[in-house]
C-alpha positions in Angstrom: 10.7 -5.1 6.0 10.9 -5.4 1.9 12.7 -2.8 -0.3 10.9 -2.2 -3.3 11.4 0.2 -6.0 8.8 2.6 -7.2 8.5 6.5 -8.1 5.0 6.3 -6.8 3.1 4.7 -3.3 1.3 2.7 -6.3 4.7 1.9 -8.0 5.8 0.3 -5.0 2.9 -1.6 -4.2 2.8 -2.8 -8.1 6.5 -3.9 -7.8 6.0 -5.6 -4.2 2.6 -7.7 -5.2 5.0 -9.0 -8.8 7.4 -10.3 -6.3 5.1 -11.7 -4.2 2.3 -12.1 -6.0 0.0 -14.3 -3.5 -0.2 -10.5 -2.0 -1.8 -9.8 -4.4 -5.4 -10.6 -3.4 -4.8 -9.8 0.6 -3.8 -5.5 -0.6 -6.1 -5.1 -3.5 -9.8 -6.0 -4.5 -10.8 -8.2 -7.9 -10.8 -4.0 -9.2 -6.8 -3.6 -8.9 -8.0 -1.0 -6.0 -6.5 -1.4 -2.4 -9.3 -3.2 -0.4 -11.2 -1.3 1.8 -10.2 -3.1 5.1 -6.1 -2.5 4.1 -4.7 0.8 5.4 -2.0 2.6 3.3 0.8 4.5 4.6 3.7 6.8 3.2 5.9 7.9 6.1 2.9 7.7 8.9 0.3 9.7 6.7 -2.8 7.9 5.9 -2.7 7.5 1.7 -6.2 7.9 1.4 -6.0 11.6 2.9 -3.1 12.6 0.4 -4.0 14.8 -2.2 -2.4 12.5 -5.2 -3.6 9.4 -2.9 -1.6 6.1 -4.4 -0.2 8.4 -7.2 2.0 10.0 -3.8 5.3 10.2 -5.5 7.9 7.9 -3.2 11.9 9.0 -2.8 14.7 6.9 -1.6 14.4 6.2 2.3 10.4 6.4 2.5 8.7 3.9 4.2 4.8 2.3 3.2 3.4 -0.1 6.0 0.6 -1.9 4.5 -1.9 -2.3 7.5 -5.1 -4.4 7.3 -8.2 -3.2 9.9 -8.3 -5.2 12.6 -12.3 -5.4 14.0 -13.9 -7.3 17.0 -14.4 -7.4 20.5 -17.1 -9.0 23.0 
């Protein structure tokens, strides 16, 4: 677990990919948008099915989990 700052789920994710920036290209596309295959969530809601979406604002003791898809089988 990281603690970053940020007002907004986009904030956050700004401040996070700065400090780590080889992030960067694994949670968003060559757009600045997350990448389709990476799964957002604020407090176990699914980002993309908030109203405000990564403009969600963010208090003090929420948690984002960044999860990329995971896809295969036999």
């Amino acid at each position: 677990m990281v603690e970053v700052q940020g007002a907004t789920v986009a904030e956050g994710l700004a401040n996070l990919t700065e400090r780590y920036p080889d992030l960067r290209k694994n949670i968003f596309n060559d757009e600045g948008r997350v990448r389709a295959f990476v799964n957002i969530y604020l407090n176990d809601e699914d980002v993309r099915y908030l109203p405000e979406k990564e403009l969600t604002p963010t208090s003090g003791g929420d948690a984002v989990s960044i999860i990329p898809s995971i896809a295969g089988g036999c």
